[in-house]
N, C-alpha and C positions, 0 to 999 in steps of 0.2 A: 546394431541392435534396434528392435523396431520400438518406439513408444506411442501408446495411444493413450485418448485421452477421451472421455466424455464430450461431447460438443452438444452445449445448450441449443445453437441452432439447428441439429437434428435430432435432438435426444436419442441419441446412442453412442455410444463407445466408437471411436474410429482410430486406424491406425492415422500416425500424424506425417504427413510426408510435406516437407516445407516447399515453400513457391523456390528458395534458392537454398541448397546446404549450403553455401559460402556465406550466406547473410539472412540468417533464421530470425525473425523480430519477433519480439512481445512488448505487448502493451499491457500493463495495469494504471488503474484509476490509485492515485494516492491520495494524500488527507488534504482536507480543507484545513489550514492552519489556524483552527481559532482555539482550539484549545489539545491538551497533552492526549495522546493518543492512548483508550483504554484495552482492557484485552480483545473485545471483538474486532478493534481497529487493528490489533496486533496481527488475527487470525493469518487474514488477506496477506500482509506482509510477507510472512512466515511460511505459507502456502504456497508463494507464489516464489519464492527464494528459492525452495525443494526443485519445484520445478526449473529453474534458471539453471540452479547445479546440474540437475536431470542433462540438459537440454546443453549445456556444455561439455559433459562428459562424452555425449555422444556425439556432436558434431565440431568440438572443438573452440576453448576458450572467444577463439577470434571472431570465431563464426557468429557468435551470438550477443544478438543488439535488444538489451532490458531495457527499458524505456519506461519509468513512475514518474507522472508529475506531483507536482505542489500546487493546488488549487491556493491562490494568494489575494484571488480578489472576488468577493459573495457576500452575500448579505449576512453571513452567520457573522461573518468575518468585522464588516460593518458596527453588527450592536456587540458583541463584543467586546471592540475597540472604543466604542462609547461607553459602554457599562463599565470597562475598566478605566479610564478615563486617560486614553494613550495613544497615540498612533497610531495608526493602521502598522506603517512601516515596522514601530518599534515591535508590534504586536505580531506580525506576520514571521520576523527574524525571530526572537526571542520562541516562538512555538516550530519555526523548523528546526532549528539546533537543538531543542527538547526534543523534538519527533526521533531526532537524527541519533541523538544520544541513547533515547531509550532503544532505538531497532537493533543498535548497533549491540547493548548491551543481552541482546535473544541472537547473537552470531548473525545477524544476518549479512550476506553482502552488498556492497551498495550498489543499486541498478548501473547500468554502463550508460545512462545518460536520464538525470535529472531536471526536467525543463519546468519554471513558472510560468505559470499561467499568462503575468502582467509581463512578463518578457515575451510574449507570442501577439499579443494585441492585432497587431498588423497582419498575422496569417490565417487570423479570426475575420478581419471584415473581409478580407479576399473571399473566405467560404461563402460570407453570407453576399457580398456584393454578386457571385456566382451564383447561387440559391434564387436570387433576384432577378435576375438576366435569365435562369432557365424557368422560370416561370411556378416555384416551389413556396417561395417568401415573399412577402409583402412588410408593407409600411403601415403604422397606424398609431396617430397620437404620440407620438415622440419613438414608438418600437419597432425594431423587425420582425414580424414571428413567422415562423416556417408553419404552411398549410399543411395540414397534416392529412389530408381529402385529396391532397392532390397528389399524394405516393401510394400508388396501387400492392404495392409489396408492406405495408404499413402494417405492424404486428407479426412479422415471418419471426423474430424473435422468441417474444412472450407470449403470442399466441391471442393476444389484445384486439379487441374490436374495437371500432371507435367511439360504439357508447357507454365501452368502459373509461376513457380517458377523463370523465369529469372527475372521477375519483381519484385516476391515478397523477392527475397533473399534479406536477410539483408547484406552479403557480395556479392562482384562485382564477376563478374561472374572471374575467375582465369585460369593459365594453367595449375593448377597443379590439377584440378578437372577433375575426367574424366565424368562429368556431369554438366550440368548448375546448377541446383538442387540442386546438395548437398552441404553440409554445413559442417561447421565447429566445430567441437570436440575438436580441441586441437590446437594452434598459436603458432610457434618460435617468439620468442623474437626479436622485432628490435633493430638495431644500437641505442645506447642512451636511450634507456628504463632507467626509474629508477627501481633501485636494489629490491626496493619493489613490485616490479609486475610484476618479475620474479621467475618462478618456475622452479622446477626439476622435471622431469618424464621421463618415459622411451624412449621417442623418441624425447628427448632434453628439452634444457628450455627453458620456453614459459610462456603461460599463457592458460584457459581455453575459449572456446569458449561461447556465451551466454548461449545458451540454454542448455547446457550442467549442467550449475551450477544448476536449480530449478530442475533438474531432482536428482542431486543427495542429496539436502538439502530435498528438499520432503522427500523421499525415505528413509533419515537416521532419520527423527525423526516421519513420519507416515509410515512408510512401504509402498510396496511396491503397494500395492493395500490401495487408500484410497476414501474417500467421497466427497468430492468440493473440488473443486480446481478453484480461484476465479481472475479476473485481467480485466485490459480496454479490451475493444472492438475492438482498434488495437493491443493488442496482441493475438488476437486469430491465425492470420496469419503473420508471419511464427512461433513466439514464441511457441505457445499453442500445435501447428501443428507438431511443432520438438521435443516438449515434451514429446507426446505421441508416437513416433516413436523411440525415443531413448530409451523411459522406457519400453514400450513394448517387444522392443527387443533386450534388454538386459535382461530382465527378462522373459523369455518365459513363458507362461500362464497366465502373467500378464495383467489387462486391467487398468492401473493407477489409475487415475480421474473415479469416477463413474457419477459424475457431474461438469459439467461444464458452469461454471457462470462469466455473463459477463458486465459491465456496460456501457454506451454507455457515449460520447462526451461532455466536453464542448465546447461552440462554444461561441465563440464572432463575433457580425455580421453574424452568418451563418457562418463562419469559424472555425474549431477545434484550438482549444487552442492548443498552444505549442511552444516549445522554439525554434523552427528552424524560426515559423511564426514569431517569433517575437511581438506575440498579446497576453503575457499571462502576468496574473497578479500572484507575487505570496503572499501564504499565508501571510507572515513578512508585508510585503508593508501596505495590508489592514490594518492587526495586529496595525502596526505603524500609521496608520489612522484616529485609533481609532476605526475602526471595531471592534465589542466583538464577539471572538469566535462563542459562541452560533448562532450568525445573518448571520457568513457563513455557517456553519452546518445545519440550517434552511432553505437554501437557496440552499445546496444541495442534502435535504433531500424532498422538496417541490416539485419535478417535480419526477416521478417513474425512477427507476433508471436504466432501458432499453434504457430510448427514451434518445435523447439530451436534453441537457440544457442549454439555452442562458444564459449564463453570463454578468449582467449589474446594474448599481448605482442602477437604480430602483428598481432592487429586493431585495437588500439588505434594502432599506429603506423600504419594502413592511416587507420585514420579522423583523427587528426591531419594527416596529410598532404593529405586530402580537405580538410579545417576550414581547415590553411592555406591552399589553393588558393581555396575561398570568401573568406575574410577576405580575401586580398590583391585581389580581384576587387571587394569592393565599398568599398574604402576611401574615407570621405569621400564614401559614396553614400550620399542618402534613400532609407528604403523606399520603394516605389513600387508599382503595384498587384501584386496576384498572379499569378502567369503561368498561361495557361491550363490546365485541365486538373487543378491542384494539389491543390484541397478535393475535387473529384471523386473522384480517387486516396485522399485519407485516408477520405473518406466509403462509399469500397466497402472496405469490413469493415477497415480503417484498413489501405491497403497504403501504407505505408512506404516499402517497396523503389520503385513508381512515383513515389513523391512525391519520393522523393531522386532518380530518373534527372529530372526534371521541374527539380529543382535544377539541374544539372548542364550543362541546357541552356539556362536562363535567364540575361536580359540582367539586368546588375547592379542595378538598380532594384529588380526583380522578385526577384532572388536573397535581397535584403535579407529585403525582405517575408515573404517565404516561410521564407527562413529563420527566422526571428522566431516565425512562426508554429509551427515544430514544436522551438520553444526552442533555435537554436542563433542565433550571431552576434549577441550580445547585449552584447558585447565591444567598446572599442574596438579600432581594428586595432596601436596601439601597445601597449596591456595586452597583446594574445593574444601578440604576438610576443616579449613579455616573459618571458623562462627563471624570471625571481625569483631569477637567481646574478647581478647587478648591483647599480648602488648602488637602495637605495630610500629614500624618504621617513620616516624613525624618527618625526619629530614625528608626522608625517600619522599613522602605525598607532598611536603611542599614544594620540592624537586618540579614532579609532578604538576603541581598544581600551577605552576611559574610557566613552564613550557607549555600548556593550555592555554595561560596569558597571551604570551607571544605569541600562539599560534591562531589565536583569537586578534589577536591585532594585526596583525598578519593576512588577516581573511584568508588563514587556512582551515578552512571551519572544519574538514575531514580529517585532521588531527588532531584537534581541540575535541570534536568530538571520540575518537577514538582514545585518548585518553583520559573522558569521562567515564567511556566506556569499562576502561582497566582498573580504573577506581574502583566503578563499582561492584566491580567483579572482586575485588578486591574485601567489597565489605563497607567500603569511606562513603559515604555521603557528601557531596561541596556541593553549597547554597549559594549563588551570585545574588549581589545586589551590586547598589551604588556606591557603598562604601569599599566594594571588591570581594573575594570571596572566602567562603569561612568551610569548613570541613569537620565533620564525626563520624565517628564510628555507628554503621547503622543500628 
């Protein structure tokens, strides 16, 4: 089955033919851990899960290497952990295992390899130490920033000149840059940094610059040269843009990303979601709402995953009522094969929208299956129809809620998490603190 995909860096549709069928990579960008991921952060996840399923079905489970990191050390990350007055560490842990819990709780599956940021340190300064030696990066006042004048191919992405970059830079324009342009590779440590997001490297301790990190977690578990590389639409410029210019040329004959895929906006009112606007919902919230997973997944799996998507009560009730009509359709049915046409659908540039009309018309067997397939009806049909304002099972959740313990002390966080997960699919709510944790009915 052929799959194609949109590729940012042509802007057009291409059939997708991997550098190896035995070992197909993808890369997405995951969350800065500083705070709970809201639905736009969800979007990317969720989009990019479709595709992983896509991309297994057709070359097989083994074949294929998903790759999301944890960005764990940033400045966001930094006032954060001051404004809340805690850790770095405690702060960094405490919002993956949220992150982890909520994706889990939208079916997603977990990438096939999870790398931190502050666990790569070391295959960060190799890039820039490289960047330095071919003559791309420089030194200045405690930084490394990569020249951005000195990569001729600079904007084949975004389409960026470089006297758009004062706008687009992520950091302010500095004196110690001798360009508007360029960016940063590598940051001295401020006054009162906490000790944990401070590093050693050869031109002081500091920390790593954003873009610098995806370049070099990519690179260490897909090589150097790999297949998609997947993330929102606003990081195409500067992120996406810096990414290619720093992997490039450090690695000379290298062209990274063979594809580049991008999801577009949620918007509330015609606004992008996000936490600076102040207009974002996040996943927990709904979760505690009584939202069931499946109805946001539904919801933002329901509009193609190019365009934007308005985010609003309505569609979730739109798509609950769709979910009940499935559910009630296949009650007490085996999946059974896929109804025609279905992988076809996800496999041209993941459209969604025909996969779900393909639902819609599908005999129950089939409806299963498929649904299954793009993570919904994963439910019995007496749990889904379960409000969670009935009696429930107390022994069962603290059952439950004991083996979480364990498996949390344990640093089995992928259990712990997955059986937050079943909670709250379930309806339960459990709140941790200090004094241990408490559980309601959402």
């Amino acid at each position: 089955m052929q799959i194609t995909l949109f590729n940012s860096l042509t802007q057009k549709k291409e059939d997708f033919k991997p550098l190896n069928e035995k070992r197909v990579g993808m890369y997405v960008c995951g969350p800065t851990v500083y705070d709970r991921p809201h639905v736009g952060n969800a979007r990317a996840v969720v989009v990019y899960d479709v595709l992983f399923r896509v991309l297994r079905h057709v070359y097989g489970e083994k074949n294929v290497t998903y790759v999301r990191n944890i960005t764990d050390v940033d400045d966001k990350i930094n006032a954060a952990a001051k404004a809340n007055n805690e850790p770095i560490s405690a702060l960094t842990q405490r919002i993956t295992e949220s992150f982890h819990a909520d994706m889990a709780a939208l079916n997603n599956l977990p990438p096939t390899e999870e790398p931190r940021a502050t666990a790569h340190i070391q295959e960060m300064v190799e890039i820039i130490q490289k960047l330095i030696a071919n003559g791309y990066a420089y030194e200045s006042a405690g930084h490394v920033l990569f020249a951005v004048g000195k990569d001729k191919h600079y904007g084949t992405l975004s389409g960026r000149k470089l006297e758009d970059l004062i706008a687009g830079a992520r950091v302010e324009v500095e004196s110690y840059k001798k360009e508007a342009g360029d960016f940063v590779l590598w940051k001295p440590a401020d006054p009162g940094d906490d000790p944990s997001s401070i590093f050693d490297s050869p031109w002081g301790k500091g920390r790593p610059g954003w873009h610098i990190e995806c370049s070099a977690m990519s690179s260490k578990y897909l090589g150097h040269d790999f297949d998609i590389h997947g993330g929102g639409a606003d990081l195409k410029f500067p992120h996406h843009e810096n990414e290619i210019a720093q992997s490039t040329c450090a690695h000379k004959g290298s062209h990274y990303a063979k594809y580049w895929v991008h999801n577009g906006f949620v918007t509330v009112n015609g606004e992008k979601m996000a936490k600076s606007a102040g207009n974002f919902t996040t996943v927990r919230q709904l979760l505690e709402r009584g939202v069931k997973g499946e109805v946001i997944r539904y919801v933002l799996l329901a509009t193609h995953y190019r365009k934007p998507l308005d985010f609003s009560d309505k569609g979730l009730e739109d798509a609950k009522k769709v979910l009940d009509k499935f559910y009630r359709a296949t009650e007490g049915v085996k999946p059974g094969k896929l109804p025609e046409g279905f992988v076809e659908a996800l496999a041209d540039d993941m459209n969604t929208l025909e996969a779900i009309a393909i639902l819609h018309r599908a005999k129950p067997e089939e409806l299963k299956a498929a649904g299954q397939f793009m993570g919904f009806l994963n439910m019995e049909s007496k749990g889904w129809f379960s409000s969670g304002a009935g009696d429930v099972d107390a022994s069962a959740i603290e059952s439950l809620i004991q083996k979480r313990a364990e498996a949390k002390k344990a640093k089995d966080f992928a259990t712990a998490d997955k059986i937050r997960a079943e909670l709250t699919a379930q309806g339960i709510v459990i709140e941790d603190s200090a004094s241990g944790t408490t559980w309601r009915k959402a």
